[in-house]
C-alpha positions in Angstrom: 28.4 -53.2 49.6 31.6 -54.5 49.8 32.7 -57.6 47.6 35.3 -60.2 48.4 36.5 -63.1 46.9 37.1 -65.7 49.3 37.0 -65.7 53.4 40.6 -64.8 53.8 39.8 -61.5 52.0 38.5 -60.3 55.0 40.9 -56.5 56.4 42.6 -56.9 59.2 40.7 -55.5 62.3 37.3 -56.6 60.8 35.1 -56.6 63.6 32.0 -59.2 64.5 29.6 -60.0 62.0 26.5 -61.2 61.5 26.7 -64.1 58.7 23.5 -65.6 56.5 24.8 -68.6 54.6 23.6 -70.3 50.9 23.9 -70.6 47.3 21.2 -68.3 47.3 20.7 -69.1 43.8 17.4 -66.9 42.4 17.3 -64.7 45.8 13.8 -65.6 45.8 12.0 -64.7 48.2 12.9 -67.3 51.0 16.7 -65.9 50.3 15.5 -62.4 50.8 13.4 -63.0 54.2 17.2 -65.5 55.6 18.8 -62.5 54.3 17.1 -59.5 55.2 16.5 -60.9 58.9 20.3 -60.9 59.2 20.5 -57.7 57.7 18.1 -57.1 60.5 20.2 -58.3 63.4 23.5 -57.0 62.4 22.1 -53.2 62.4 20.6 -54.0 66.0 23.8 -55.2 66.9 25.9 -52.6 65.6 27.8 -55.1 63.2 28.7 -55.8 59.9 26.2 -58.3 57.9 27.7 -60.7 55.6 26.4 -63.0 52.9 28.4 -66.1 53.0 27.9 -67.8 49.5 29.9 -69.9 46.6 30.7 -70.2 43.0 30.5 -72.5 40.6 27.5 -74.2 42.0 28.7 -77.1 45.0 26.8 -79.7 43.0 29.1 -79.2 40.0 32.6 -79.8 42.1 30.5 -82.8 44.1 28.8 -84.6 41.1 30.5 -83.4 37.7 27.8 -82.9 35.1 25.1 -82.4 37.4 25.3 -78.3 37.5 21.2 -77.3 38.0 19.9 -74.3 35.8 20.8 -71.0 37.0 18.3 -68.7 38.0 20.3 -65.7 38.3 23.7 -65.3 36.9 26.6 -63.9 39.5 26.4 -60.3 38.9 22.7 -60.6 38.9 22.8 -62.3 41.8 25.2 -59.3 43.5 22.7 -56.7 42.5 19.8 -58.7 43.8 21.9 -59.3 47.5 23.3 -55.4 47.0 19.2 -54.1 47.0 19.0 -55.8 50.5 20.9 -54.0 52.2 23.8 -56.3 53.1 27.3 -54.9 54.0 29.6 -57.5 52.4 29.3 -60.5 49.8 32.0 -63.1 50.4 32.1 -65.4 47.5 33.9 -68.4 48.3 35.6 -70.5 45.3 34.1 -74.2 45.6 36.9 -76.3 45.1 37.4 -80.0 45.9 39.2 -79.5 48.4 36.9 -76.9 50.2 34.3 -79.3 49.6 35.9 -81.7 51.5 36.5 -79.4 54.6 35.1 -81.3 57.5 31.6 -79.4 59.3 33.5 -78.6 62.4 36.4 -77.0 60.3 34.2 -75.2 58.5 32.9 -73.4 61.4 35.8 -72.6 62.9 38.2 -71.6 59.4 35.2 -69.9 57.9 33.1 -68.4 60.3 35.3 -67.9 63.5 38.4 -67.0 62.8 37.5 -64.8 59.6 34.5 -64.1 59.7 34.3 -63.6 63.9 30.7 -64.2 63.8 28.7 -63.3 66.4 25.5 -64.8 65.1 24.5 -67.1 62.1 21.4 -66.8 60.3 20.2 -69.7 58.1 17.3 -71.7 57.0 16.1 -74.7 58.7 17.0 -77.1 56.5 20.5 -75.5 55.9 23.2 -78.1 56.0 27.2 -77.9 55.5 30.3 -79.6 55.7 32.0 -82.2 53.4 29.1 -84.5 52.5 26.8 -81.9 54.2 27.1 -83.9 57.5 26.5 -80.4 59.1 23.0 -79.2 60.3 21.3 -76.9 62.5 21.8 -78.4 65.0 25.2 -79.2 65.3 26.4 -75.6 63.9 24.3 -74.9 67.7 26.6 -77.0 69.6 29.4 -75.5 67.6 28.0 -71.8 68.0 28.2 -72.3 72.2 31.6 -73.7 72.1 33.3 -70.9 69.9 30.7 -67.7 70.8 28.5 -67.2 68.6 24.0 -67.6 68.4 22.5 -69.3 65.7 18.8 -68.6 64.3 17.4 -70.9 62.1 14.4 -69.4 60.5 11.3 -71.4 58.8 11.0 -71.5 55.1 8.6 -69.4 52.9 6.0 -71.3 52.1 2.6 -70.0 50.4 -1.0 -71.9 49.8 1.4 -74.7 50.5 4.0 -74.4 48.2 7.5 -73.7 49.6 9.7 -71.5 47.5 12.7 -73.1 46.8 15.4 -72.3 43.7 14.1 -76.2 42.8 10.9 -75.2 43.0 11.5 -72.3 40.9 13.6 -74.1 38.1 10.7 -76.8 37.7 8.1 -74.0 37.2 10.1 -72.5 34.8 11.3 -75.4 32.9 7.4 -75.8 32.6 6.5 -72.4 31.2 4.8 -71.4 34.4 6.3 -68.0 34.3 3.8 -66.5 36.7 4.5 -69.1 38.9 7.9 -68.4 39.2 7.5 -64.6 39.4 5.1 -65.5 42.1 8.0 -67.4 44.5 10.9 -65.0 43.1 9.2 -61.8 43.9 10.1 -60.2 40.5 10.3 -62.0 36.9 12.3 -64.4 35.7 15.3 -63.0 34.0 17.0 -64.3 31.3 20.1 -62.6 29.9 22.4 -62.9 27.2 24.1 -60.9 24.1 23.0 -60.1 21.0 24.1 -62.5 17.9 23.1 -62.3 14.3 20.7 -65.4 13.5 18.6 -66.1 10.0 17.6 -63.1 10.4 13.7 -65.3 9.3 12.1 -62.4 11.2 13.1 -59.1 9.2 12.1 -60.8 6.3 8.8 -61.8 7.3 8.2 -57.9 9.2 9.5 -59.0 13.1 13.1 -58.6 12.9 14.3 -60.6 16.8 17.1 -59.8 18.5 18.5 -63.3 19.1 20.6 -63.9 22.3 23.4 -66.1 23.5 22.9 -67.5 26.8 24.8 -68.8 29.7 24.6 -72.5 28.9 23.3 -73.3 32.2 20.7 -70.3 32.4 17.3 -71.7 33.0 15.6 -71.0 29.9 11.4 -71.4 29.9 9.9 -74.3 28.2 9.0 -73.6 24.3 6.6 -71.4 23.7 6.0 -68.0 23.2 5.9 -65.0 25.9 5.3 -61.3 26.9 8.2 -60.1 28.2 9.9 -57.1 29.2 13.3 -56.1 27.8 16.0 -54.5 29.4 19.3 -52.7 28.2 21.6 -51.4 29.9 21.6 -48.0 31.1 18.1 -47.3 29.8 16.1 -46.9 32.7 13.1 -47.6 30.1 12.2 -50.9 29.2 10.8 -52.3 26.0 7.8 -54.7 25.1 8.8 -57.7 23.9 7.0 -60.8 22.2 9.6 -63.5 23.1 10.0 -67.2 21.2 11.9 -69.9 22.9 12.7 -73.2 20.5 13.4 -74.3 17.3 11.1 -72.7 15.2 9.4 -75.8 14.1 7.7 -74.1 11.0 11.3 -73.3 9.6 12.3 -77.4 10.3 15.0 -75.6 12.9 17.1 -77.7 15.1 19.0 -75.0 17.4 16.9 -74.0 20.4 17.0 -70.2 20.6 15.8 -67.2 22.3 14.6 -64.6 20.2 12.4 -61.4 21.3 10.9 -59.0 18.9 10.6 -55.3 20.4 7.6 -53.8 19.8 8.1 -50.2 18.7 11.8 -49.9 18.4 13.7 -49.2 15.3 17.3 -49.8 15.7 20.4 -51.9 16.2 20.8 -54.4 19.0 23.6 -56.9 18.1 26.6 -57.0 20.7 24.6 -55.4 23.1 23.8 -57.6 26.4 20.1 -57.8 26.8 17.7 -59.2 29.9 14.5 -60.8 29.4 12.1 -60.3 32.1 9.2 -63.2 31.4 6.0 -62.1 32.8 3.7 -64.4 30.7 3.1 -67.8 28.4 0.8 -66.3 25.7 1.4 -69.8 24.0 3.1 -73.0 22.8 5.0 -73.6 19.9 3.0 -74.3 16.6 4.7 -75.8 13.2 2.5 -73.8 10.4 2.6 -75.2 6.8 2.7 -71.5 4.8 3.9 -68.0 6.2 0.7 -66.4 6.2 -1.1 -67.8 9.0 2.8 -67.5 10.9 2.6 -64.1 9.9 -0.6 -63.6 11.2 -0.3 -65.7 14.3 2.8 -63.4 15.1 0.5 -60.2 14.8 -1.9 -61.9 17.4 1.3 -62.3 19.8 2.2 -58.5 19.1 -1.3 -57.9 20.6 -1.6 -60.1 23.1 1.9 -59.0 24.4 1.2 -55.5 25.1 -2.6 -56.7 26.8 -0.3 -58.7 29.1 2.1 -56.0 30.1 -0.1 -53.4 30.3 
């Protein structure tokens, strides 16, 4: 898959695309139908497919302080398009001025005259254009005048529930793990390095590898979970009993995320780790000794490997 950084990073002589739009943020599974159906059409057409998307977040450069959790970080987010099949990810800085880039110029800078689309795939709620004034239907009426079709698929929707990244961010911010794995298709990842904490848990038999986050990473509510951990370039992951919060029994104020690897026996700090939630075992509990702590954590130990099999 071929990576660009902006529209205008397109060769000279590119040929007609096909061209899926979004922020795509979690590639959940609405992103991957929108994006594997364009996938789709560009091969029966004998063209290039594109996935048209931006960084930082639009609703950071439109409403400062407002950036939502991220799902999946951008390389994350590459790997997840890459598996998909596309042929090139075009990530477009969003800058002020971009955002302000009327719908009609978008269409015609963007997807015209670099892109030369010859069909748009999007959702149909998909909207565009300084204040989003663009929808469906208008990037229709634009689509006849400059050349190009324009399907607008429905969105995924299951026992009534449509998956959406908001969607997904409010189960997680609940602790509803499953949930979210349920709309994403896969886990929830969280990633983040490696950095020395109390270091509470070697001394009480559980040492945790503690890990720095993205700030805006969408961490799940407090609580405890089974997880699966992930290093990089070890096609083998580890069991992992994972505590998000402030360990209340320690009086901590720092929210953290710490996972304890069951049967490992080495040295994690500075590596870059990825938590893959698969399940709430339970909330947080403030304990007035160490013993029962100690022995509640032996119970997660358990529970954790019941949960992942």
């Amino acid at each position: 898959m071929q990576r660009w950084r902006g529209y205008d990073a397109a060769p000279g002589g590119w040929g007609r695309s096909v061209v899926t739009i979004g922020v795509f943020d979690g590639v959940h599974r609405g992103h991957q139908a929108t994006i594997g159906h364009a996938v789709t059409r560009a091969r029966e057409l004998g063209v290039q497919s594109v996935v048209l998307t931006f960084d930082p977040h639009p609703a950071e450069v439109v409403r400062p302080g407002s950036h939502p959790a991220v799902l999946t970080e951008s390389a994350r987010k590459a790997e997840l398009i890459e598996e998909l099949g596309v042929d090139v990810l075009c990530v477009v800085p969003f800058t002020p001025e971009f955002s302000r880039l009327p719908a009609e110029a978008f269409v015609h800078d963007v997807l015209v005259e670099n892109l030369h689309a010859t069909r748009v795939v999007v959702g149909n709620n998909f909207r565009f254009g300084h204040r989003a004034a663009g929808d469906v239907a208008l990037l229709e009426r634009l689509g006849a005048t400059f050349g190009f079709s324009v399907e607008g698929g429905p969105l995924v929707a299951e026992e009534g529930t449509v998956f959406s990244s908001t969607y997904i961010r409010s189960c997680v911010d609940a602790g509803d793990v499953g949930a979210a794995a349920a709309a994403l298709g896969r886990p929830h990842r969280v990633e983040g390095v490696v950095v020395r904490g109390d270091q509470r848990g070697r001394e009480l038999g559980f040492p945790t590898a503690n890990l720095l986050c993205h700030r805006y990473a969408a961490i799940p509510a407090d609580g405890v979970y089974a997880a699966r951990l992930v290093r990089r370039g070890r096609r083998e992951p580890l069991l992992a009993a994972v505590s998000v919060g402030t360990n209340p029994t320690f009086s901590g104020r720092e929210r953290r995320v710490e996972a304890y690897a069951l049967d490992f026996d080495g040295d994690l700090y500075g590596e870059r780790l990825a938590l893959d939630f698969v399940a709430h075992l339970r909330g947080q509990i403030r304990y007035d000794s160490i013993e029962p702590l100690i022995a509640q954590m032996h119970q997660d130990v358990e529970r954790t490997r019941k949960a992942l099999g």
